[in-house]
C-alpha positions, -999 to 999 in steps of 0.1 A, spaced: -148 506 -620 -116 496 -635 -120 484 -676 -102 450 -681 -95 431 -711 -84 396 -714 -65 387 -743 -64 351 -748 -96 346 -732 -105 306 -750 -79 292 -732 -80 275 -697 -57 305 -681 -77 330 -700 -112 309 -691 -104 310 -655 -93 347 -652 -127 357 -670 -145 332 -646 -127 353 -614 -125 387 -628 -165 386 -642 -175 381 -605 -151 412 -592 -169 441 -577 -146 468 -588 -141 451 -624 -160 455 -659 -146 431 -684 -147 452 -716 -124 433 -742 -118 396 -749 -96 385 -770 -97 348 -793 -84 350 -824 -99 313 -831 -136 320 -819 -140 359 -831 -179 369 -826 -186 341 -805 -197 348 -770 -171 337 -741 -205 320 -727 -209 301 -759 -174 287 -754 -173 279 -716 -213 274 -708 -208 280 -673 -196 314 -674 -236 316 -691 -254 345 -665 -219 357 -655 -209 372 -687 -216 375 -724 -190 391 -738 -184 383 -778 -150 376 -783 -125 392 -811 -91 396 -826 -67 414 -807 -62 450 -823 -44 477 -804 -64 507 -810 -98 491 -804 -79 472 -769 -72 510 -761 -105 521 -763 -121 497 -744 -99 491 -713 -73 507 -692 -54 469 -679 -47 438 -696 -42 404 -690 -19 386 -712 -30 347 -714 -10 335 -743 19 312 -750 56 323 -748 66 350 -771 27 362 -781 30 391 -751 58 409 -764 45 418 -797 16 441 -787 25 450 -752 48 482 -759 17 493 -779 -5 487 -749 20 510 -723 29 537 -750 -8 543 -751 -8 548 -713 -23 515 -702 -13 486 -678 -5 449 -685 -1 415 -667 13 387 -687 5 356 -677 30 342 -696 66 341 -695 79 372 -722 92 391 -691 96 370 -662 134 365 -669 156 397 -671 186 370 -685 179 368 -727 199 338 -728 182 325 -699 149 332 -718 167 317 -749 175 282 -731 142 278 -716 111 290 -739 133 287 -771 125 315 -784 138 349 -786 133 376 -759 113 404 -757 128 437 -764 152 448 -733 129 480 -726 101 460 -717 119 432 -698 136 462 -676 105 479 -670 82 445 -661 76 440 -626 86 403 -611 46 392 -597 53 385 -563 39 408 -540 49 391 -508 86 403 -524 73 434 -546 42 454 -533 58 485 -534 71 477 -575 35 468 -580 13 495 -568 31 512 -596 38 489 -620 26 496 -659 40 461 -666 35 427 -645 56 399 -653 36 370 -637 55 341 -621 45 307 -628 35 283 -599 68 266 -599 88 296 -595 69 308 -569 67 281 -548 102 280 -545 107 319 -541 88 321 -515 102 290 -498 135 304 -504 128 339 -494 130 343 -456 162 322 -452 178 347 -479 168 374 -456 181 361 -426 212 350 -447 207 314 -436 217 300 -471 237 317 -500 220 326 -534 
């Protein structure tokens, strides 16, 4: 049974993953994460997950994260991920943002589009692009997942097979 802890769990993306993951035969949801309801049940907040789960949530904190699961799903804003995942692998655990801190290996690119600055170039380097159509080998070993959003991969994978048959430049 593999431990799993959603941080950001109040949100829609962090609502939803709870909603699939709860229902997973080979998942225990240990940690939840909402730094707005703290103590409340993730049942209280979203009444339909009521029977599924009930799961208090709480504020992130690395060494009680640690503790309680081995992999993480990051469901939080631009620039939230990269503050507390290095923690999360230098204690020997596994993340998936959700988000965009590592999708783009470019920091200016990352500057120009979430406004913000990039996470550390460490972590970027060592995130794994979500695709596994592209990257199932990268994946299975992957301590770091850097989830593309739904526009992204639309086109990627649209894109994809006439790169390979060199059908159109990049």
């Amino acid at each position: 049974m593999l431990r799993v802890g959603v941080i950001g769990a109040r949100g829609y993306t962090g609502a939803e993953l709870v909603r699939l993951l709860c229902k997973h035969p080979d998942v225990e949801l240990t940690y939840l994460t909402s730094e707005s309801q703290q103590g409340i049940s993730i049942s209280a907040i979203y009444p339909s997950l009521r029977g599924h789960i009930d799961l208090a949530c709480e504020a992130f904190d690395v060494e009680t994260a640690c503790a309680k699961a081995d992999l993480f799903f990051y469901a939080l804003p631009a620039g939230e991920a990269m503050k507390s995942a290095g923690a999360l692998l230098a204690a020997g655990k596994r993340a998936i943002d959700l988000g965009a801190d590592f999708r783009l290996k470019d920091p200016e690119r990352y500057r120009q589009w979430y406004k913000g600055e990039p996470a550390p170039a460490e972590l970027v380097s060592a995130a794994v692009y979500g695709l596994p159509e592209l990257y199932r080998g990268q994946l299975r070993e992957a301590r770091l997942v850097a989830n593309p959003g739904c526009y992204p991969t639309s086109a990627i994978l649209g894109f994809a097979p006439l790169l390979a048959k060199g059908w159109i430049d990049p």
